[in-house]
VOROGU-343878 format. One record per residue (C-alpha): residue number from 1; x, y, z; residue in one letter. Coordinates in Angstrom, 2 decimals. Each point is the difference from the previous one (the first is absolute). Layout:
! VOROGU-343878
+-----+---------+---------+---------+---+
:   k :       u :       v :       w : r :
+-----+---------+---------+---------+---+
: NUM :       X :       Y :       Z : a :
...
+-----+---------+---------+---------+---+
This chain:
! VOROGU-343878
+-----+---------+---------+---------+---+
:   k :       u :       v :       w : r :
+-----+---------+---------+---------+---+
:   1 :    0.00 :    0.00 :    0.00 : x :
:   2 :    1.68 :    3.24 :   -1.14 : x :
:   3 :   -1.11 :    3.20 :    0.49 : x :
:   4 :   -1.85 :    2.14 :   -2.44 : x :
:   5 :    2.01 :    2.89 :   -1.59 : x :
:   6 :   -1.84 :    3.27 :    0.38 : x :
:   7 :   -1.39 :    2.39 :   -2.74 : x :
:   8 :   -2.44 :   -2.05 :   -1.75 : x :
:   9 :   -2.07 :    1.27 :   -2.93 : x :
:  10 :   -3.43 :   -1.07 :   -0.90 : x :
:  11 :    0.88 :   -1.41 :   -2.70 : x :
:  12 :    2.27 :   -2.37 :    1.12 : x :
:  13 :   -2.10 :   -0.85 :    2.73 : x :
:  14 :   -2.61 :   -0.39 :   -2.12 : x :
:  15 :    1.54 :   -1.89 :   -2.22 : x :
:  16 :    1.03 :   -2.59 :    2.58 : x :
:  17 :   -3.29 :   -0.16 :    1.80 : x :
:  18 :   -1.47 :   -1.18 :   -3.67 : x :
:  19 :    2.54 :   -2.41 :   -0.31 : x :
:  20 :   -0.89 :   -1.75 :    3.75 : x :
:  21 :   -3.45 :   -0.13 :   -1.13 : x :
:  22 :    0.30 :   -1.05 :   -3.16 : x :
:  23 :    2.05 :   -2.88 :    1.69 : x :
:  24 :   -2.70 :   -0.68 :    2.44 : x :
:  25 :   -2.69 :   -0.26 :   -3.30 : x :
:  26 :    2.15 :   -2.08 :   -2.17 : x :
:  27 :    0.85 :   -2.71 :    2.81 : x :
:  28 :   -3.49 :   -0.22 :    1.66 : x :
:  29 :   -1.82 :   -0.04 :   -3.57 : x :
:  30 :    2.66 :   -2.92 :   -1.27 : x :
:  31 :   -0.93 :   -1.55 :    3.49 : x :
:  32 :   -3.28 :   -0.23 :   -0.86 : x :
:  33 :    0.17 :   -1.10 :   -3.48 : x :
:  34 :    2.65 :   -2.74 :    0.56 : x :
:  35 :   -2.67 :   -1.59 :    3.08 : x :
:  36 :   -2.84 :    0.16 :   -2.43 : x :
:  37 :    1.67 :   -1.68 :   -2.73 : x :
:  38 :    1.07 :   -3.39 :    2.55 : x :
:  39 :   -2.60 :   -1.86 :   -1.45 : x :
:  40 :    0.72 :    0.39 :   -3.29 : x :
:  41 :    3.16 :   -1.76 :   -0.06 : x :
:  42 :    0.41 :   -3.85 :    0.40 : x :
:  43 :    1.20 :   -0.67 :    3.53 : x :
:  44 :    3.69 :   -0.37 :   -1.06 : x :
:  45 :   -0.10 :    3.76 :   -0.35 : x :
:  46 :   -1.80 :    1.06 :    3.17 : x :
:  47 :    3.10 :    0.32 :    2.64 : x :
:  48 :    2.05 :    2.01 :   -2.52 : x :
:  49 :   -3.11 :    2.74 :   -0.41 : x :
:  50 :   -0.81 :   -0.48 :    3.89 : x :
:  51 :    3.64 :    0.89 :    0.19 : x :
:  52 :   -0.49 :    2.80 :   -2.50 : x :
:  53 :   -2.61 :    1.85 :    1.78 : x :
:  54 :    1.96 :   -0.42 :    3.47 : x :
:  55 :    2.64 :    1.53 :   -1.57 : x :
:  56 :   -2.30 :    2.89 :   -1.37 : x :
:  57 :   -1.86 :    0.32 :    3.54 : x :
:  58 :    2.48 :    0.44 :    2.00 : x :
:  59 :    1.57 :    2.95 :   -2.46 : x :
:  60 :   -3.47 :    1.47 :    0.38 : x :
:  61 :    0.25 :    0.05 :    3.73 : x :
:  62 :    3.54 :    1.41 :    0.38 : x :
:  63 :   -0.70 :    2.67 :   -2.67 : x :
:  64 :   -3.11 :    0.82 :    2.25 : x :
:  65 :    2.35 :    0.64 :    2.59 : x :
:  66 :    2.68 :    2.05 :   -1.77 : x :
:  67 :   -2.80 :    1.94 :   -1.35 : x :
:  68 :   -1.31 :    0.96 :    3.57 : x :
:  69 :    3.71 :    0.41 :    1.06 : x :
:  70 :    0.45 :    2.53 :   -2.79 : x :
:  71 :   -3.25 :    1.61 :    0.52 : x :
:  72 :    1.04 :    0.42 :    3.98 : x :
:  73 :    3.43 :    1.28 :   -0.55 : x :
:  74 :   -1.86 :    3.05 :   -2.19 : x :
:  75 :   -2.22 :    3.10 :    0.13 : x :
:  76 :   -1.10 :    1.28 :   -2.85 : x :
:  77 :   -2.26 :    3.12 :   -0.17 : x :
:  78 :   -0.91 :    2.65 :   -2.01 : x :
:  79 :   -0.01 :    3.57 :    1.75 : x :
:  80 :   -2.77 :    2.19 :   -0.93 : x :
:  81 :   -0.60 :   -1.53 :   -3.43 : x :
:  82 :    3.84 :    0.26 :   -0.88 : x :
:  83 :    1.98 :   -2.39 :   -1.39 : x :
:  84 :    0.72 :   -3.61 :    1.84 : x :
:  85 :    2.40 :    0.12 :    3.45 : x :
:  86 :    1.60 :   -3.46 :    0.98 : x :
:  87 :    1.64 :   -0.03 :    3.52 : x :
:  88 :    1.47 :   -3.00 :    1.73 : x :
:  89 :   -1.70 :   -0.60 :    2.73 : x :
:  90 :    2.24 :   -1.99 :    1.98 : x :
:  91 :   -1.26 :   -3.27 :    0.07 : x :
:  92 :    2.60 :   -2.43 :   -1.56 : x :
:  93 :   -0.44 :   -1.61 :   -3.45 : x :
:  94 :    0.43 :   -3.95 :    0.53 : x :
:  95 :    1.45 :   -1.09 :   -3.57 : x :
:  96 :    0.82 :   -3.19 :    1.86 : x :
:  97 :   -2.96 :   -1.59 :   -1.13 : x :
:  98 :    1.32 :   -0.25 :   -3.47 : x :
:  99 :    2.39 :   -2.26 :    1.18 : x :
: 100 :   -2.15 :   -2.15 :    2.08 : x :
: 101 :   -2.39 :   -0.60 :   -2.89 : x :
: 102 :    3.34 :   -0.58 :   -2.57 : x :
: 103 :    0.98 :   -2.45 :    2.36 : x :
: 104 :   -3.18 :   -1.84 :    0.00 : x :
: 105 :   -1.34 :    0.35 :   -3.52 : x :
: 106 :    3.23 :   -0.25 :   -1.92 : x :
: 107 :    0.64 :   -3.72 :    1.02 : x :
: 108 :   -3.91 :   -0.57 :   -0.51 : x :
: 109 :    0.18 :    1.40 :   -3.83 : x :
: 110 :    2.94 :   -2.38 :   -1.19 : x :
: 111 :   -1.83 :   -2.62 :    1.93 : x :
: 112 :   -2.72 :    0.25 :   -2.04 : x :
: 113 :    1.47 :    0.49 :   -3.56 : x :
: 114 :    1.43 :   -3.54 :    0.98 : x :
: 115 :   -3.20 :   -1.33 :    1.23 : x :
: 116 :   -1.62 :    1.06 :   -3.09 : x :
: 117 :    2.26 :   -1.48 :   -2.18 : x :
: 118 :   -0.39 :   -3.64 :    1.20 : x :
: 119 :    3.33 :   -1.21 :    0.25 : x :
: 120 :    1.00 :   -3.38 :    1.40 : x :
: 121 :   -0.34 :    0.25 :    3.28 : x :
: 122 :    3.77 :   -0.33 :    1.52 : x :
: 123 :    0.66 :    2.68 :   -2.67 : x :
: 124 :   -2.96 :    2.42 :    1.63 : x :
: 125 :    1.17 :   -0.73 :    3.59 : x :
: 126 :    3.79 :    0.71 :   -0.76 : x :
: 127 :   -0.79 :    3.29 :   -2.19 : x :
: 128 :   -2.34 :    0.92 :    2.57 : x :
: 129 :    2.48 :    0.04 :    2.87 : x :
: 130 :    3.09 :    1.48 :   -2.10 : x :
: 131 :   -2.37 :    3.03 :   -1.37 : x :
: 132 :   -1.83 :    0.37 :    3.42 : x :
: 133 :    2.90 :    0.71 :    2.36 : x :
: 134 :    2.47 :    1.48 :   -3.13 : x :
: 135 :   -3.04 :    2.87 :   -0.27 : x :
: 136 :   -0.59 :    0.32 :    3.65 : x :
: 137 :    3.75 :    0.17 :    0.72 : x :
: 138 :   -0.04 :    3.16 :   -2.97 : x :
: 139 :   -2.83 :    1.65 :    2.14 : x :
: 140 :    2.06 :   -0.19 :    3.02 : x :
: 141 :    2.99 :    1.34 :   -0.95 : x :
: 142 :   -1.76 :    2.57 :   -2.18 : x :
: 143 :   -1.23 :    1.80 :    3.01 : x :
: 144 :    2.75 :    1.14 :    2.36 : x :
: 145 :    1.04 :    1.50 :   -2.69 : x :
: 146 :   -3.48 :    1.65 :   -1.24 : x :
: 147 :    0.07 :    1.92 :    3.75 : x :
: 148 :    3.11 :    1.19 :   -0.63 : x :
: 149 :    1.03 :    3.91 :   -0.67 : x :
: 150 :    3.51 :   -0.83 :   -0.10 : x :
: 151 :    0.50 :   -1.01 :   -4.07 : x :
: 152 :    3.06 :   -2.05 :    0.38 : x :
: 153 :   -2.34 :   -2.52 :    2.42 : x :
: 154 :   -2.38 :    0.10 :   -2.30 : x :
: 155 :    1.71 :   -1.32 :   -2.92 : x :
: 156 :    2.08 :   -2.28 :    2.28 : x :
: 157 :   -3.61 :   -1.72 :    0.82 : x :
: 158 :   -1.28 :    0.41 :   -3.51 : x :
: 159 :    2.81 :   -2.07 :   -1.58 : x :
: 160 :   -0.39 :   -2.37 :    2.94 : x :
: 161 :   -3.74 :   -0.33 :   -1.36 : x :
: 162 :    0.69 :   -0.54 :   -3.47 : x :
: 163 :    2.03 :   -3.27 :    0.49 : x :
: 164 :   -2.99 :   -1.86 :    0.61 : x :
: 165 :   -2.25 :    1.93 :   -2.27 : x :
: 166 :    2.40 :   -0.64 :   -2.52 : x :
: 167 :   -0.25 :   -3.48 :    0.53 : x :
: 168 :   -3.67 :   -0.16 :    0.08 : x :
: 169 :   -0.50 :    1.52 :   -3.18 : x :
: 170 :    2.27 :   -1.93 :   -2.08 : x :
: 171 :   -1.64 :   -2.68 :    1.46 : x :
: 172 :   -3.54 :    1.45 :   -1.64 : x :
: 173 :    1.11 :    1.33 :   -2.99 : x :
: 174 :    2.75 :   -3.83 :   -1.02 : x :
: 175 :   -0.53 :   -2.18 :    3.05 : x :
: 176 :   -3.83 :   -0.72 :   -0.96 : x :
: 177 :    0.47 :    0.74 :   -3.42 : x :
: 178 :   -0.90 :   -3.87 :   -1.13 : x :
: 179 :   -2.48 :   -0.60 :    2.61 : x :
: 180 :   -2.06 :    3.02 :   -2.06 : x :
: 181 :    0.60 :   -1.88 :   -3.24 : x :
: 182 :   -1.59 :   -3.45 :    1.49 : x :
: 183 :   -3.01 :    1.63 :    0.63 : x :
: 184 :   -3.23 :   -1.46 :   -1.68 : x :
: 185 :   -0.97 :    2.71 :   -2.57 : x :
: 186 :    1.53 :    2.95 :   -1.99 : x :
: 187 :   -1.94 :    1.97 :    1.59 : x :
: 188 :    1.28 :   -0.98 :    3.87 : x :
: 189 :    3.44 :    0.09 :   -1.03 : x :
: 190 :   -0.90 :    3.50 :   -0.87 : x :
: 191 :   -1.79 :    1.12 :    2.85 : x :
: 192 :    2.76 :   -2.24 :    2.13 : x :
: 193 :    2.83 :    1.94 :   -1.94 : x :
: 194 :   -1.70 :    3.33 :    0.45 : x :
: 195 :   -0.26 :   -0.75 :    3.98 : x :
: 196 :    3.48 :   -0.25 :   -0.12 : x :
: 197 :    1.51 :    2.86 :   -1.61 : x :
: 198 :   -3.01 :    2.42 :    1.80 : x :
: 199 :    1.31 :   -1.23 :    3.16 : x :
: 200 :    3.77 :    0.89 :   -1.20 : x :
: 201 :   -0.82 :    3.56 :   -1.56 : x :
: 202 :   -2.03 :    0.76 :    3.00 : x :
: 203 :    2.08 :   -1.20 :    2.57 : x :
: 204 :    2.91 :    2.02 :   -1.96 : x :
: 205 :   -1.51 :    3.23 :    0.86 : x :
: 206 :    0.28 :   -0.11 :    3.61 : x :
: 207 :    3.94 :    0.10 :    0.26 : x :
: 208 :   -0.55 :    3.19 :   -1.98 : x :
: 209 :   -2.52 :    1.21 :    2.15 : x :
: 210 :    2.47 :   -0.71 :    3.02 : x :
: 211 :    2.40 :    2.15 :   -1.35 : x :
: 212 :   -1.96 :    3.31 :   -0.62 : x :
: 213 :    1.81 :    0.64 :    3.41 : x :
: 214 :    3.27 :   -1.52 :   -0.73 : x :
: 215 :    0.70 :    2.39 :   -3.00 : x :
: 216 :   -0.21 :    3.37 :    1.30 : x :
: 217 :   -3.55 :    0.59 :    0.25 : x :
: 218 :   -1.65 :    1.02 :    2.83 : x :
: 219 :   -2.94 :    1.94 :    1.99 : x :
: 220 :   -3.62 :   -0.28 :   -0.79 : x :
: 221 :    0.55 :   -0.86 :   -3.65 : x :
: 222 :    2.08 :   -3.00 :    0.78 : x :
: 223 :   -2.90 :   -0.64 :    2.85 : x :
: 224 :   -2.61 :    0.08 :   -2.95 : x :
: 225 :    1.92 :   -1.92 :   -2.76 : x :
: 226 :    0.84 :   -3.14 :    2.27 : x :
: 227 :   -3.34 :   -0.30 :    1.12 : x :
: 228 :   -1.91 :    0.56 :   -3.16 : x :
: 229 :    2.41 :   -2.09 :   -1.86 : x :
: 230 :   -0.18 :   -3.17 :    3.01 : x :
: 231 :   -3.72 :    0.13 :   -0.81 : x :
: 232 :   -0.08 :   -0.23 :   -3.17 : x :
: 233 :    3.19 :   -3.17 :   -0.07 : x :
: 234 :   -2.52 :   -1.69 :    2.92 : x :
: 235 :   -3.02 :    0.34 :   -2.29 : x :
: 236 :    1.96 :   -1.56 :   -3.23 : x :
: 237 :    1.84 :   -2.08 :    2.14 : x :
: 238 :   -3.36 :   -1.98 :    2.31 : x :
: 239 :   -3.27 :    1.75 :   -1.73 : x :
: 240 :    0.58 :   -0.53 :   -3.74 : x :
: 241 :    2.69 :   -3.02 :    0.48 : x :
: 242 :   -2.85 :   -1.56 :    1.68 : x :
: 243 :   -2.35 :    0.27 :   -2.84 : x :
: 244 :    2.47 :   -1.79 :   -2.35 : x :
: 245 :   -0.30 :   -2.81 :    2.83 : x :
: 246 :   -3.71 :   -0.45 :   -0.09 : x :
: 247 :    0.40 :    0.12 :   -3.84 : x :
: 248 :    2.64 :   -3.01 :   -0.25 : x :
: 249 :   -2.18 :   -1.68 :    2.33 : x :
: 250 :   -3.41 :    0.80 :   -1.33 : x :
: 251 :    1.95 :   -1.23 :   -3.90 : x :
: 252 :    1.57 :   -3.29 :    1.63 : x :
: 253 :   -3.18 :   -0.54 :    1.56 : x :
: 254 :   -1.94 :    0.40 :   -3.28 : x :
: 255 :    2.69 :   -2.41 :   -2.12 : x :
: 256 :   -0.17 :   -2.55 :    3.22 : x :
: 257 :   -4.09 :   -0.57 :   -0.36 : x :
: 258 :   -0.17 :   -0.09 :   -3.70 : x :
: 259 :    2.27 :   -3.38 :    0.53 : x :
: 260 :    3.19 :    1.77 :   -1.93 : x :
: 261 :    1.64 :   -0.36 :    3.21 : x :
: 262 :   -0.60 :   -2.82 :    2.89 : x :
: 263 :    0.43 :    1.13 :    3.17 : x :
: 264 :    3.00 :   -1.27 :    1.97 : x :
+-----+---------+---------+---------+---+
């Protein structure tokens, strides 16, 4: 938890107070969708969307509560008609909860691109394990850096963080590279393949994101630019990864009860 700088504009706290709720929108909508859709997938696909709208539900939750942070930490008012005053009020902004829902949901979503895929099962557990703590351990060393001011500890923790992202994304974009070929249709290898790469591209914006602070930038601007930009990686990353999920499964579902595929 670091504290706010002073001399915020509207329209940077504006700007970040649309991003929070668009977060909250996107994740509890997907949440919704993702439940409703359980029965429309055969019951090979069920735990990886169950996972999928964990992983969206709790996002929704913790952006509830970095919304309400932000909205506590600020007054904004307009003086007799004038033009928009923010003031800090204060009250601390918690951008901890960031990193309690990354290290929750960021296991969860490679958990479920493997569920979803249907690989043999000594294959799923080992993946499952080697992704799940290799993108937890990134989230924990990714944030004693991110409540750092001091810039040579923050890039000290951020190239402790990219070992093991790194590793987990060569593992997406080669490492399952064959397992997307096996699958049943064109079309899931496609949806399988875009999965994949969405998850790298999105996942490659938040060491960017990190560094808005490590390059120079600073004050409300760099306030307004990490949060904004977090937002929209998380939504990418959970909200619109997650409806590639439910479309592999609903298409492997489909190919599995016309009989083009028996199920194992």
């Amino acid at each position: 938890m670091a504290p706010l700088p002073d001399g915020f504009g509207y329209a940077e706290w504006n700007a970040t107070y649309n991003g929070l709720s668009f977060g909250i929108a996107a994740m509890g909508s997907a949440t919704i969708f993702f439940w409703l859709q359980l029965p429309n997938v055969t019951k090979s696909y069920r735990t990886a969307l169950t996972i999928t709208g964990i992983v969206t539900l709790i996002a929704t939750y913790h952006y509830i509560r970095i919304f309400n942070s932000w909205s506590e930490a600020f007054t904004v008012a307009s003086k007799d008609g004038g033009d928009y005053e923010v003031k800090l009020t204060g009250a601390p902004f918690n951008d901890g909860y960031r990193y309690v829902d990354w290290l929750l949901t960021v296991p969860l979503l490679l958990i479920e691109l493997i569920l979803v895929m249907k690989l043999p099962q000594a294959e799923t557990v080992s993946l499952s394990w080697k992704l799940g703590l290799a993108s937890a351990l990134m989230v924990a060393l990714g944030y004693p850096g991110e409540i750092q001011e001091d810039l040579s500890v923050r890039w000290f923790w951020w190239c402790l963080s990219m070992i093991p992202f790194c590793y987990v994304v060569f593992t997406l974009a080669v490492g399952l590279a064959e397992a997307t070929s096996k699958q049943p249709s064109p079309a899931a290898a496609s949806l399988a393949s875009a999965a994949r790469y969405l998850t790298v591209f999105s996942w490659l914006t938040y060491p960017f994101v990190y560094m808005v602070k490590s390059v120079g930038l600073a004050g409300p601007a760099a306030t307004m630019y990490e949060q904004v930009g977090y937002s929209i990686a998380d939504v990418m990353a959970k909200a619109v990864f997650g409806v590639l999920i439910w479309a592999l499964a609903a298409e492997k579902s489909a190919v599995e009860e016309s009989g083009k595929l028996l199920p194992n």
